[in-house]
MDTraj code that builds the backbone (N, CA, C; nanometers):
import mdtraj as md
import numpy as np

residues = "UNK UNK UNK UNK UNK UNK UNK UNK UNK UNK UNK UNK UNK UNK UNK UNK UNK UNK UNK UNK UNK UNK UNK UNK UNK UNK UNK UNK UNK UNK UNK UNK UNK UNK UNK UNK UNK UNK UNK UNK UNK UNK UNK UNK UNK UNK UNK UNK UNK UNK UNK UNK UNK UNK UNK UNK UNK UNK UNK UNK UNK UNK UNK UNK UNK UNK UNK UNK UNK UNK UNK UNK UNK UNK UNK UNK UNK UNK UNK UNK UNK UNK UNK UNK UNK UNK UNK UNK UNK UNK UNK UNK UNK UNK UNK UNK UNK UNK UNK UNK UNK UNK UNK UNK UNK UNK UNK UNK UNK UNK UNK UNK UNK UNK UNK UNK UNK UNK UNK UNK UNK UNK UNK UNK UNK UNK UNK UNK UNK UNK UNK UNK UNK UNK UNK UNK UNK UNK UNK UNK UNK UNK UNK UNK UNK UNK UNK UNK UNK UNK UNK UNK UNK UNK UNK UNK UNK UNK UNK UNK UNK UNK UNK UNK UNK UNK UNK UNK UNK UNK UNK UNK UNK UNK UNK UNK UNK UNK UNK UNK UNK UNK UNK UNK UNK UNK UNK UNK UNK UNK UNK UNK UNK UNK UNK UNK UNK UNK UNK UNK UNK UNK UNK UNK UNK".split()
xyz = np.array([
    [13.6661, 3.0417, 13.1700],
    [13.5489, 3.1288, 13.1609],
    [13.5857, 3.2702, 13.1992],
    [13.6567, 3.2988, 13.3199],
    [13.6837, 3.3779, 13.3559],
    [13.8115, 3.5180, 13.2401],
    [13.8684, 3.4019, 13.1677],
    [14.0288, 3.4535, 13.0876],
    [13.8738, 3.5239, 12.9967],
    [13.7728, 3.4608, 12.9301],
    [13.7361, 3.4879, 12.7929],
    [13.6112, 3.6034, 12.8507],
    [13.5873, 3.6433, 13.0136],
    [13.5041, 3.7516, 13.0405],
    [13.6054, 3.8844, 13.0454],
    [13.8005, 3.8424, 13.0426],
    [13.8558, 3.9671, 13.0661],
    [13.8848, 3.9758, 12.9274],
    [13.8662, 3.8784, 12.7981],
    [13.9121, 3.9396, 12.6915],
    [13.7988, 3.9809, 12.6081],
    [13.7125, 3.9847, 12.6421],
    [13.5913, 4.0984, 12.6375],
    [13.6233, 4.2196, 12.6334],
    [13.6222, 4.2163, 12.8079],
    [13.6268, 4.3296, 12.8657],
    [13.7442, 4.4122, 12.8265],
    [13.9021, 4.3492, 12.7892],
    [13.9929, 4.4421, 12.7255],
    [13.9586, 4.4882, 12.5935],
    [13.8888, 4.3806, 12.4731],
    [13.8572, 4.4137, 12.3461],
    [13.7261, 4.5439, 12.3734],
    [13.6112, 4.5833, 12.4142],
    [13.5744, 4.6657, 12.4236],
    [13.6073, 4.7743, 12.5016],
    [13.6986, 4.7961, 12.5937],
    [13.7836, 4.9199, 12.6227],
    [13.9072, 4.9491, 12.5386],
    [13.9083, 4.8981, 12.4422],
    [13.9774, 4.9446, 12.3132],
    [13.9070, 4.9838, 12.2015],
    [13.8081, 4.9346, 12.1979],
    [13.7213, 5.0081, 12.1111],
    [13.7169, 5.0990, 12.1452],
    [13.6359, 5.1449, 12.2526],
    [13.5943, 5.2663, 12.2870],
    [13.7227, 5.3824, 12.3322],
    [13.8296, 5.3371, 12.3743],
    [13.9762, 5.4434, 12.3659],
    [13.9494, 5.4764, 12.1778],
    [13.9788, 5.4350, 12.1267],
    [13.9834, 5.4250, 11.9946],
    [13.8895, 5.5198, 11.9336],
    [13.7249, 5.5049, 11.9674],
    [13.6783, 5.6127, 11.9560],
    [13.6610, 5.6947, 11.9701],
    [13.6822, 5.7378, 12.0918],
    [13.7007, 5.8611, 12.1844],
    [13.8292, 5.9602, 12.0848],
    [13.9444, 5.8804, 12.0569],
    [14.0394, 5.9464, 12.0369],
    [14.0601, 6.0129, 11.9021],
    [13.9015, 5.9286, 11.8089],
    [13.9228, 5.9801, 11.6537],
    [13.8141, 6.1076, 11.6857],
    [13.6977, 6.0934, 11.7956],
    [13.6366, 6.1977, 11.7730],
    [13.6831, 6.3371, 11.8232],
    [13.8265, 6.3352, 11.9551],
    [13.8443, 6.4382, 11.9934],
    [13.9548, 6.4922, 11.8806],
    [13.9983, 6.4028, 11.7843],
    [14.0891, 6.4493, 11.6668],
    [13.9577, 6.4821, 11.5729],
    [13.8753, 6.4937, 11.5686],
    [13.8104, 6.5359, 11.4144],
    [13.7645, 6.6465, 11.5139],
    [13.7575, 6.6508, 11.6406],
    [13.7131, 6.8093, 11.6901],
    [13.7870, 6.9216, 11.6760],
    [13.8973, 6.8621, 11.7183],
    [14.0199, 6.9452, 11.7320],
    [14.0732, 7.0134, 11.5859],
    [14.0475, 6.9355, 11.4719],
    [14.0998, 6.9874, 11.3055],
    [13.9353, 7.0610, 11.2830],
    [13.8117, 7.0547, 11.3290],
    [13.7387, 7.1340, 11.2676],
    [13.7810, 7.3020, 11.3723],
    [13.7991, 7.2639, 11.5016],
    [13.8424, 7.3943, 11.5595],
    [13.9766, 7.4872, 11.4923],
    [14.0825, 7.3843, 11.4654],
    [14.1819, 7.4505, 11.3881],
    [14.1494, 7.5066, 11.2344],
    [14.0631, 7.5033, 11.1679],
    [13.9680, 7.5276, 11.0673],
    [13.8710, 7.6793, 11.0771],
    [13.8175, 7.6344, 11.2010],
    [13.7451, 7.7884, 11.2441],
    [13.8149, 7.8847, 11.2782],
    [13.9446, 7.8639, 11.3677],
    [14.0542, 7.9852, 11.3754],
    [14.1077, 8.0091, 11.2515],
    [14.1700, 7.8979, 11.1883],
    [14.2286, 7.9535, 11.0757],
    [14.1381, 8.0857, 10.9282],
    [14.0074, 8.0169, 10.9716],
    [13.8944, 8.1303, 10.8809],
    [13.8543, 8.2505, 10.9461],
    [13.8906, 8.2407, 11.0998],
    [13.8835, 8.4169, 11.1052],
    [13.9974, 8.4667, 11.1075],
    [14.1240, 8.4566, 11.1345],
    [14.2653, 8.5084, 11.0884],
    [14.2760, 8.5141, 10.9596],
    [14.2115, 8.5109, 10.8608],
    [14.2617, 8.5228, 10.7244],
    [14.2062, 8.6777, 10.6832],
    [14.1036, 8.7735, 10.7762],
    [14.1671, 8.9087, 10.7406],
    [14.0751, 8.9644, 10.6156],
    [14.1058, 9.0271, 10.5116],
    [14.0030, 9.0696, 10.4410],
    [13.9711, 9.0101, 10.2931],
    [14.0095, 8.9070, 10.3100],
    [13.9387, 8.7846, 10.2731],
    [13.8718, 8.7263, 10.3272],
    [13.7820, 8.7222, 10.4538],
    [13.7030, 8.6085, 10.4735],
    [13.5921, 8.6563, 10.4530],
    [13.4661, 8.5578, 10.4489],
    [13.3613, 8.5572, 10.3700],
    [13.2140, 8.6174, 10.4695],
    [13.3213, 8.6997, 10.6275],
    [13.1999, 8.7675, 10.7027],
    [13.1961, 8.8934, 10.6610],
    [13.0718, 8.9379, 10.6093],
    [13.0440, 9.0840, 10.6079],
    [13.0833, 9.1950, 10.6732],
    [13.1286, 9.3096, 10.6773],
    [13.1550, 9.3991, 10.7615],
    [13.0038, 9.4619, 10.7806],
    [12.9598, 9.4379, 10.9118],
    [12.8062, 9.5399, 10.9205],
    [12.8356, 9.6761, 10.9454],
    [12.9252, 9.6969, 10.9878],
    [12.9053, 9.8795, 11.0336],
    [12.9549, 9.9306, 10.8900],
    [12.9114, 10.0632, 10.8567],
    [12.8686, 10.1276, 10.7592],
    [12.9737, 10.2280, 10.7297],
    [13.0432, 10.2824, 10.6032],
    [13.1688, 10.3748, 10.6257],
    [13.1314, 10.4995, 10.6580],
    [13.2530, 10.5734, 10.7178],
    [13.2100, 10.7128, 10.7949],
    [13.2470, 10.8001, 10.6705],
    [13.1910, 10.9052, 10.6743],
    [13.1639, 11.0030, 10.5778],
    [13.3475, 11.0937, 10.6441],
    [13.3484, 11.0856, 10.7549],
    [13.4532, 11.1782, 10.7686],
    [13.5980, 11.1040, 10.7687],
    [13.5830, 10.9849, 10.7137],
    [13.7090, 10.9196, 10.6551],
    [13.7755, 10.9363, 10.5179],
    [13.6486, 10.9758, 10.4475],
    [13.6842, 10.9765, 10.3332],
    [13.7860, 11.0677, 10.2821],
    [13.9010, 10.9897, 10.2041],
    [13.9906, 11.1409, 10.1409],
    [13.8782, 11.2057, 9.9946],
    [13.9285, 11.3525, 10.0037],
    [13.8508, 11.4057, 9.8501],
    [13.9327, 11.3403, 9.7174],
    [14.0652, 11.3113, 9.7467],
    [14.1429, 11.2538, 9.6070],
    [14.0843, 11.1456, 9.5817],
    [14.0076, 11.0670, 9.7037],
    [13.9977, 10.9312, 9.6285],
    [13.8496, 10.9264, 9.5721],
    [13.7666, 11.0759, 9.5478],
    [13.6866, 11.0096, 9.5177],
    [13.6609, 11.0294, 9.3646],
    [13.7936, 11.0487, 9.2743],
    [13.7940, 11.0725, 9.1865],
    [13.7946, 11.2323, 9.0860],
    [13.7945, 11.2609, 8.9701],
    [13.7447, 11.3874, 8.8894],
    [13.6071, 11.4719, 8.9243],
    [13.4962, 11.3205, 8.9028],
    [13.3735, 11.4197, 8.8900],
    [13.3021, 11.3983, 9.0055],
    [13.4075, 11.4069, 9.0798],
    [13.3221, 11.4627, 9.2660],
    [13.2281, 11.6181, 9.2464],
    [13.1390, 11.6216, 9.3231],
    [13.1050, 11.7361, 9.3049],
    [13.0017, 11.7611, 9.1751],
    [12.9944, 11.6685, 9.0975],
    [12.8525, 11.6971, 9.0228],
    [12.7649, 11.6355, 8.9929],
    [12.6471, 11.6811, 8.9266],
    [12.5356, 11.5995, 8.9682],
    [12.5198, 11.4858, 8.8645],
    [12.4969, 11.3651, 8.9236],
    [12.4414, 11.2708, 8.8073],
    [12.3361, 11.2664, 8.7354],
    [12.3006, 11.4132, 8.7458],
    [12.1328, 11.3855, 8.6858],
    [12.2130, 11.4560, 8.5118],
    [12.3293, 11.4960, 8.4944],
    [12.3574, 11.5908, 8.3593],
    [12.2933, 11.5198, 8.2544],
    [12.3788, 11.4104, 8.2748],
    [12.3302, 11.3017, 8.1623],
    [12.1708, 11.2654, 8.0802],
    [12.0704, 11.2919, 8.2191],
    [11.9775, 11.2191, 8.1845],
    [11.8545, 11.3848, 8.1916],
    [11.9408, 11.4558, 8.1147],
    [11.8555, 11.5988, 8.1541],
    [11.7259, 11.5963, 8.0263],
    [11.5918, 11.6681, 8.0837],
    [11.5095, 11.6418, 7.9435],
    [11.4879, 11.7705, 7.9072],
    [11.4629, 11.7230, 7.7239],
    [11.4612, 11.8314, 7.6631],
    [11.3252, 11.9707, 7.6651],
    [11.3238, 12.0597, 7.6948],
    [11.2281, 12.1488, 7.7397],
    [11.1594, 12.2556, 7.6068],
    [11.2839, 12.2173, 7.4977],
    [11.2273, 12.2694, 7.4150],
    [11.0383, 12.2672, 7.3495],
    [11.0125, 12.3333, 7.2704],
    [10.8746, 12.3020, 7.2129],
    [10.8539, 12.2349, 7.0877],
    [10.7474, 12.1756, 7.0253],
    [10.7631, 12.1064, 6.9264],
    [10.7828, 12.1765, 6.8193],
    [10.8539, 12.1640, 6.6958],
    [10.8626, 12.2547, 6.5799],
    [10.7406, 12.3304, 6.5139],
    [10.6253, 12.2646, 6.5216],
    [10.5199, 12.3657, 6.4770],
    [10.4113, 12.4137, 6.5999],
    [10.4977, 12.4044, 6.7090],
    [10.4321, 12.4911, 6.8187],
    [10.3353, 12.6324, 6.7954],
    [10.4269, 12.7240, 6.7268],
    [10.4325, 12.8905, 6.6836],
    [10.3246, 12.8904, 6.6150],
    [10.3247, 12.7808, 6.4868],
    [10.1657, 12.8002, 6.4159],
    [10.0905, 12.7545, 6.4711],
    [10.0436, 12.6063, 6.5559],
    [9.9651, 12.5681, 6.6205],
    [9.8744, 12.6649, 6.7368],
    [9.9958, 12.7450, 6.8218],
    [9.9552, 12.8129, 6.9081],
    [10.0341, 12.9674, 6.8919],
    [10.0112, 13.0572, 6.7808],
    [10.0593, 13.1502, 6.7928],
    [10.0542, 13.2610, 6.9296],
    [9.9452, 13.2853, 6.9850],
    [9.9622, 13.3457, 7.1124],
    [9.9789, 13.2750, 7.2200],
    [10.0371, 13.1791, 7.2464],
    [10.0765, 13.1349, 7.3394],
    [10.1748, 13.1905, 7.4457],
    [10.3026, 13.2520, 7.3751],
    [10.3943, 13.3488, 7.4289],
    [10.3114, 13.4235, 7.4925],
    [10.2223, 13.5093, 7.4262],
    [10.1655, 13.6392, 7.4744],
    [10.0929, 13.6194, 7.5958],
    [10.0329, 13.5125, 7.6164],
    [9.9669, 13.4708, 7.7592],
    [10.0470, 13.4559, 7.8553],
    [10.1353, 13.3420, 7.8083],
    [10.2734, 13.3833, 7.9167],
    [10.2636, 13.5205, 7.9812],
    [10.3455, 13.6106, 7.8605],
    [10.4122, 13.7128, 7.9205],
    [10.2900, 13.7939, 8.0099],
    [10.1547, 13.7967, 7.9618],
    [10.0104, 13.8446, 7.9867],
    [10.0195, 13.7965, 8.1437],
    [10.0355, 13.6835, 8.1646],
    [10.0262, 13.6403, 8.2747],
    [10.0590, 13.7076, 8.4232],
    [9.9644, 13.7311, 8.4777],
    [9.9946, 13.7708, 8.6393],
    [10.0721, 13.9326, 8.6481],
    [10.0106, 14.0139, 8.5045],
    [10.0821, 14.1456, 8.4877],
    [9.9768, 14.2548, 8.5161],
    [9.8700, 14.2136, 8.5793],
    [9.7765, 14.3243, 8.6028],
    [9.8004, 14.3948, 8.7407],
    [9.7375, 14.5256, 8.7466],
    [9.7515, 14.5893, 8.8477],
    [9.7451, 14.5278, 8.9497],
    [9.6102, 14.4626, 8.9772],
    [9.5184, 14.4421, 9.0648],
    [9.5786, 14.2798, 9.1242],
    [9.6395, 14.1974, 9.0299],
    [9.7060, 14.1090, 9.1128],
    [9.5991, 13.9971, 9.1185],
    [9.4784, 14.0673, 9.0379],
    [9.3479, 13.9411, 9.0676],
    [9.3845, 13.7791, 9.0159],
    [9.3529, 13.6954, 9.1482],
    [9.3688, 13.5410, 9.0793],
    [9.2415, 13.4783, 9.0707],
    [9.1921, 13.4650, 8.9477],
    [9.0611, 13.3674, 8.9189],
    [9.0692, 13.2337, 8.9514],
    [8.9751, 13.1753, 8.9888],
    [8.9711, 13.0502, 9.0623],
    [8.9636, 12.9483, 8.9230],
    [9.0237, 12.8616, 8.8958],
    [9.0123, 12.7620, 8.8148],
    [8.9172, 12.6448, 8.8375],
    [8.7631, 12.6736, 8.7617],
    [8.7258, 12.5863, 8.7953],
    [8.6116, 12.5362, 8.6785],
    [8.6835, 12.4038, 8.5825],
    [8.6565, 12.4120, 8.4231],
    [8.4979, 12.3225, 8.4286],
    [8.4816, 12.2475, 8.4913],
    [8.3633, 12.2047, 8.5275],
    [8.1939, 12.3064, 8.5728],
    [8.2575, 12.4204, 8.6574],
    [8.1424, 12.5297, 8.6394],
    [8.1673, 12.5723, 8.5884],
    [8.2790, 12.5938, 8.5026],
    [8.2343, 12.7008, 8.3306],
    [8.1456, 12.6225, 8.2299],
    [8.1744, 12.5143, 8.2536],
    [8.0738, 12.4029, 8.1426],
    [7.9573, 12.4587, 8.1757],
    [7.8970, 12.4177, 8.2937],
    [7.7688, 12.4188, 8.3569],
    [7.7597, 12.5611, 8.3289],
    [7.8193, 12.6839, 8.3345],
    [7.7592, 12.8110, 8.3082],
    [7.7578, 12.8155, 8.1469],
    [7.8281, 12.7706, 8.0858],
    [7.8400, 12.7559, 7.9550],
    [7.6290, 12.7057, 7.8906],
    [7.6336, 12.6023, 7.9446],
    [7.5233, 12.4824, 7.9137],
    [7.3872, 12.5899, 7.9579],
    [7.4056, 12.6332, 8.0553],
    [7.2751, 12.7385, 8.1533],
    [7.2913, 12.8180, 8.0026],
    [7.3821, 12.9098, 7.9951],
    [7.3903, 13.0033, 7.9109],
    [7.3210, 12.9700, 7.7627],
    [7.3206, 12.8549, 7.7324],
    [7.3028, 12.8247, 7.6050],
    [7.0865, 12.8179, 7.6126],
    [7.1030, 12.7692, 7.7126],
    [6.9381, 12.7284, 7.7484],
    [6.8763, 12.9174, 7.7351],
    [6.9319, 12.9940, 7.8364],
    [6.8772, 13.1167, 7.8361],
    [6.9326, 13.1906, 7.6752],
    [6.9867, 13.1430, 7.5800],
    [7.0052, 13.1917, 7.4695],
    [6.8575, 13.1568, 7.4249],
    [6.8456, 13.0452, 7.3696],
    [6.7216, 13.0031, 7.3451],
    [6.6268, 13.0175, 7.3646],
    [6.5752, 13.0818, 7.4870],
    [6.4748, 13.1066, 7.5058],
    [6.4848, 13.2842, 7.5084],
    [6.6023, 13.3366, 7.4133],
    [6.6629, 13.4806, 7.3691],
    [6.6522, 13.5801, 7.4560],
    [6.6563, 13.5019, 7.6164],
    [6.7145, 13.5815, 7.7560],
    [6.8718, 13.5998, 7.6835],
    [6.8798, 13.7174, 7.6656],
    [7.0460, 13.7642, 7.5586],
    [7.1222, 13.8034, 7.6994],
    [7.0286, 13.8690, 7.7838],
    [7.1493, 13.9262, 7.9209],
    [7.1346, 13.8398, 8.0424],
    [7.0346, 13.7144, 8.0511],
    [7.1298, 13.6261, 8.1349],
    [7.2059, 13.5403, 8.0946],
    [7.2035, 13.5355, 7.9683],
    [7.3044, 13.4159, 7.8407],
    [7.4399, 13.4872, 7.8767],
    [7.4662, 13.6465, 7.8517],
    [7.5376, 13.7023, 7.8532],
    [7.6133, 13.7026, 7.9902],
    [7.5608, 13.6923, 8.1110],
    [7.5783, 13.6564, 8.2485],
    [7.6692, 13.5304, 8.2578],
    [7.6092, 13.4145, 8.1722],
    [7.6350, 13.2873, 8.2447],
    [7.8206, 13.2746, 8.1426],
    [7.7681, 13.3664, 7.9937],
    [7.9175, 13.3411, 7.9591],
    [8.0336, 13.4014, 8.0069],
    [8.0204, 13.4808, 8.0663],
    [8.1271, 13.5644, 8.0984],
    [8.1592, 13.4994, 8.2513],
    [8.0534, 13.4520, 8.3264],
    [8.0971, 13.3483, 8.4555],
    [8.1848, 13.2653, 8.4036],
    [8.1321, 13.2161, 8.2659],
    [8.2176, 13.0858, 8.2728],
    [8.3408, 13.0916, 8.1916],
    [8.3953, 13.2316, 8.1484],
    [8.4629, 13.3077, 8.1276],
    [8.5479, 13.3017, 8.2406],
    [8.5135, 13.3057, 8.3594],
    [8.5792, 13.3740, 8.5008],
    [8.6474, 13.2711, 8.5772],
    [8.5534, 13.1636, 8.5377],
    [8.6167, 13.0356, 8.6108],
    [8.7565, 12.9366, 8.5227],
    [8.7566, 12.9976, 8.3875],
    [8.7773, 12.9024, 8.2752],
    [8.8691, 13.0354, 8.2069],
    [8.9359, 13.0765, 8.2269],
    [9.0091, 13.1795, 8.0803],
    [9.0461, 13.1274, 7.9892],
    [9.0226, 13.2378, 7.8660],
    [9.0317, 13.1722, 7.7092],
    [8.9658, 13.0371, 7.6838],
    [8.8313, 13.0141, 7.7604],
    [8.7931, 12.9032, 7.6492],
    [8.6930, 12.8973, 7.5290],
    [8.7406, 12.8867, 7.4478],
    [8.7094, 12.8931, 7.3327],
    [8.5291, 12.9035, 7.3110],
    [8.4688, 12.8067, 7.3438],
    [8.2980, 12.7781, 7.3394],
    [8.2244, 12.9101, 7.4134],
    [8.2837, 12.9113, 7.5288],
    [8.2100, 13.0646, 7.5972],
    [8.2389, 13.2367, 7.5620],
    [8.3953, 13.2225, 7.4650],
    [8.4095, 13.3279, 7.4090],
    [8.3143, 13.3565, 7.3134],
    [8.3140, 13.2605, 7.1936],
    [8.2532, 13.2510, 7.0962],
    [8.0901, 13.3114, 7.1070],
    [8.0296, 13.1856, 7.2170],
    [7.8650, 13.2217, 7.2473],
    [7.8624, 13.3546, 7.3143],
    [7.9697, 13.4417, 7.3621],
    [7.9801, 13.5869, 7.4493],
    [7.9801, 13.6299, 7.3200],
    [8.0197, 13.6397, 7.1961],
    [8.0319, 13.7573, 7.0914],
    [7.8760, 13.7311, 7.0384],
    [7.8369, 13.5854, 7.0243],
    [7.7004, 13.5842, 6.9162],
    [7.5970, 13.6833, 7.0349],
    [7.5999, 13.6240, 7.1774],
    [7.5255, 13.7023, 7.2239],
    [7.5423, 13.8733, 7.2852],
    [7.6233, 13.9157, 7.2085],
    [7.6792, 14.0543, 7.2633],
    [7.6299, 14.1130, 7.0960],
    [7.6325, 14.0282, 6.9745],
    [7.5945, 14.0964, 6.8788],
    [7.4567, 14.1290, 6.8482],
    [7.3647, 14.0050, 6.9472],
    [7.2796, 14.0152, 6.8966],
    [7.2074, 14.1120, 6.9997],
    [7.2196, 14.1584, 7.1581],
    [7.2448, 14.2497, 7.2275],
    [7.2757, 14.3986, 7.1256],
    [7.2893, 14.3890, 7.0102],
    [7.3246, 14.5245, 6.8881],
    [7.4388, 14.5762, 7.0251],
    [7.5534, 14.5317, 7.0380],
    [7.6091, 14.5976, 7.0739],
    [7.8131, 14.5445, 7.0027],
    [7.7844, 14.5975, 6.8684],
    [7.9289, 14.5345, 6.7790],
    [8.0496, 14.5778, 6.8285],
    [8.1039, 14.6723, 6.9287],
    [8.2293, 14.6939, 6.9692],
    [8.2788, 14.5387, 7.0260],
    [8.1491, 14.5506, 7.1311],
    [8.2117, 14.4198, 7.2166],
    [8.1812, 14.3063, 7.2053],
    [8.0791, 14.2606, 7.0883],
    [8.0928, 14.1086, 7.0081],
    [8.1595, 14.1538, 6.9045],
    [8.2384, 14.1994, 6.8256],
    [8.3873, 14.2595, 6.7441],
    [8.4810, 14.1441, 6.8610],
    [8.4908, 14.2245, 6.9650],
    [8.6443, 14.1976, 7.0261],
    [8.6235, 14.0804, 7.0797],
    [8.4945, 13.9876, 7.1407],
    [8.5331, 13.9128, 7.1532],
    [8.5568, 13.7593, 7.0604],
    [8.4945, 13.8218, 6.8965],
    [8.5398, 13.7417, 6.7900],
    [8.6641, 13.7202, 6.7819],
    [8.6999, 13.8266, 6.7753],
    [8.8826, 13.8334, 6.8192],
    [8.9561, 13.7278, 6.8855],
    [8.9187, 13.7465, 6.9878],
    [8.9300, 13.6755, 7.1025],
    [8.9442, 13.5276, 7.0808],
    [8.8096, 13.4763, 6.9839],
    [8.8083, 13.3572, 6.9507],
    [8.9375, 13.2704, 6.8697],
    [8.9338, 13.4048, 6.7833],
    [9.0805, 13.4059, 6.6959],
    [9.1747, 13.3665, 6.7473],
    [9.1976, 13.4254, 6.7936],
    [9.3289, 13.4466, 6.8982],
    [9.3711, 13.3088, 7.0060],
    [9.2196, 13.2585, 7.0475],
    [9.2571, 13.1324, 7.0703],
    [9.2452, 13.0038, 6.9755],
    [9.1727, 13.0160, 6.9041],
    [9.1726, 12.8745, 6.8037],
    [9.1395, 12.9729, 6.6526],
    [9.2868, 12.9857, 6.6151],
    [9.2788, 13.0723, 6.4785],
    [9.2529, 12.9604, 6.3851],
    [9.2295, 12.8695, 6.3579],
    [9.1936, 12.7261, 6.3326],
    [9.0629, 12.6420, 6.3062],
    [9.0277, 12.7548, 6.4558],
    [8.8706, 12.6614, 6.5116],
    [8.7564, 12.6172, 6.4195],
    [8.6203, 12.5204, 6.5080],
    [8.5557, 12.4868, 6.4249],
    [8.4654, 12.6338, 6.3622],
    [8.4500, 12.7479, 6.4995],
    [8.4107, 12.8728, 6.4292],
    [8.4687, 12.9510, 6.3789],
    [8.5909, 12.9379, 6.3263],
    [8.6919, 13.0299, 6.3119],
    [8.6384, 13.1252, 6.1407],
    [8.5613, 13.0490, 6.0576],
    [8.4956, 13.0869, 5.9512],
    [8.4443, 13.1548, 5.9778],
    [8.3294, 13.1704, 6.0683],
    [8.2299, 13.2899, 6.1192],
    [8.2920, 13.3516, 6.1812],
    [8.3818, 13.3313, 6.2518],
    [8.3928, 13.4621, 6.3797],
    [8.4667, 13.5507, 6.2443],
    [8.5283, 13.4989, 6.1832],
    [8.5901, 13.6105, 6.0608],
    [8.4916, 13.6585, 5.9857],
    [8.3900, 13.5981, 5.9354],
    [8.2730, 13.7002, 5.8833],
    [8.2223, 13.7695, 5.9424],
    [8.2068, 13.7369, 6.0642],
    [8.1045, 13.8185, 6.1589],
    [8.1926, 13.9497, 6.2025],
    [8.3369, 13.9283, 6.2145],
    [8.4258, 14.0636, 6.2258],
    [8.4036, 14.1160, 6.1368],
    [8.3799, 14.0819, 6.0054],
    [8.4009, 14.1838, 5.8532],
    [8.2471, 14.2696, 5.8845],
    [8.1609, 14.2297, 5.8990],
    [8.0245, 14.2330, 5.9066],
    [8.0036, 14.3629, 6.0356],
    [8.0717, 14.3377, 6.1196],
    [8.0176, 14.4433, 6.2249],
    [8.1281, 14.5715, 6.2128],
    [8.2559, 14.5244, 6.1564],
    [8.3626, 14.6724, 6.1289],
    [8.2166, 14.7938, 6.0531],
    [8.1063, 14.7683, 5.9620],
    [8.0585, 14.8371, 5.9276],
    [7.9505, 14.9703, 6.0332],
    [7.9308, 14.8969, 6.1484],
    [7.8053, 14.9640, 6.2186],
    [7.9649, 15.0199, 6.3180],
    [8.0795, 14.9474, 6.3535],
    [8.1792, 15.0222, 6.4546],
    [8.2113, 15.1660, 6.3556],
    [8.2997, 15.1243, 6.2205],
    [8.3003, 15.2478, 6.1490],
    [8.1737, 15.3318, 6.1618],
    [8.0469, 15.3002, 6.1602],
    [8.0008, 15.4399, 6.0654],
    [7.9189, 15.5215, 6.2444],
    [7.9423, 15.4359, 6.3704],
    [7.9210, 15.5156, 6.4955],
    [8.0669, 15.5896, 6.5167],
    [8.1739, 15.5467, 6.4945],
    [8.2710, 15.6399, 6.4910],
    [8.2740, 15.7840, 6.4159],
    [8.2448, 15.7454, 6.2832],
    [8.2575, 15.8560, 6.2108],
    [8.1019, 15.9128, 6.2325],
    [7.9852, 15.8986, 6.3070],
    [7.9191, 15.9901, 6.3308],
    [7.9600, 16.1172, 6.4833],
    [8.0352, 16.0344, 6.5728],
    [8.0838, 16.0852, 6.6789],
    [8.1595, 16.2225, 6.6204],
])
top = md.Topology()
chain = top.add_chain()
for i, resn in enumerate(residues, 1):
    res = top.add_residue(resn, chain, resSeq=i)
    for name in ("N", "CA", "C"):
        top.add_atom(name, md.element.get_by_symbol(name[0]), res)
traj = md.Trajectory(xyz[None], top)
């Protein structure tokens, strides 16, 4: 009884030597595994986190087209469309017109109360108030330059005011911005039409 409690006891302290000795060998080859993957240098598969220094860099290595901009390539074209010139013949001239007065005056841009003085203006036409019509277009003139609707209603009501120098010029005017326009028919008759009363106060002067 006694022989078959020590051959127990030797068969399971061989087991367990046995295990002990495969697990401190499979420890030992995964540790030789982890050294061997950080000695391998700039091949291994850890990231470098710190960031390169600007004052390492040589200028040879950074090639020819150091020094210029990558935007050449992708530059846009600024030209105008081919029938710009007829579409908008004075266009240049506003340009150059632009910001060349003495006085340096800057009008406030504001296209929403030129409407509304526009719309007032049209009401006091109608009811053939000619000089507060004449008021509200030239406001909305002030807020709005060159727009077309308040030039236009400034010449009908400046002509009918009998005063043709200055519904003349601002037919013009109309011209000049929409040589095209839907009034562009009248404002040209209505120029032919009043050259007669400008001529014949000139030649009475």
């Amino acid at each position: 009884m006694r022989s078959l409690v020590f051959i127990l006891l030797a068969a399971s302290a061989a087991l367990w030597a046995q295990s002990a000795s495969q697990s401190s060998s499979a420890s030992s080859t995964s540790q030789q595994k982890q050294a061997a993957s950080t000695t391998k240098g700039p091949t291994s598969t850890n990231p470098k986190l710190t960031p390169p220094r600007s004052d390492r860099v040589e200028a040879k290595d950074l090639g020819e087209d150091s020094g210029e901009s990558s935007s050449k390539n992708t530059q846009i074209d600024l030209s105008p469309p081919p029938d710009d010139a007829k579409a908008h013949p004075s266009s240049s001239d506003i340009l150059m017109d632009e910001g060349s007065g003495d006085t340096g005056e800057v009008h406030p841009w504001d296209p929403h109360k030129a409407a509304k003085d526009v719309e007032v203006g049209d009401f006091y036409f109608k009811k053939k108030n000619y000089r507060a019509a004449e008021n509200r277009y030239r406001e909305a003139l002030y807020y709005k330059d060159n727009d077309a609707v308040a030039t236009y209603r400034l010449a009908v009501c400046l002509e009918k005011m009998d005063q043709p120098d200055d519904a003349r010029a601002e037919y013009e005017s109309y011209l000049r911005i929409l040589p095209h326009g839907p009034e562009a028919d009248e404002a040209t008759k209505a120029i032919e039409r009043l050259k007669g009363p400008a001529s014949a106060k000139s030649a009475a002067k």
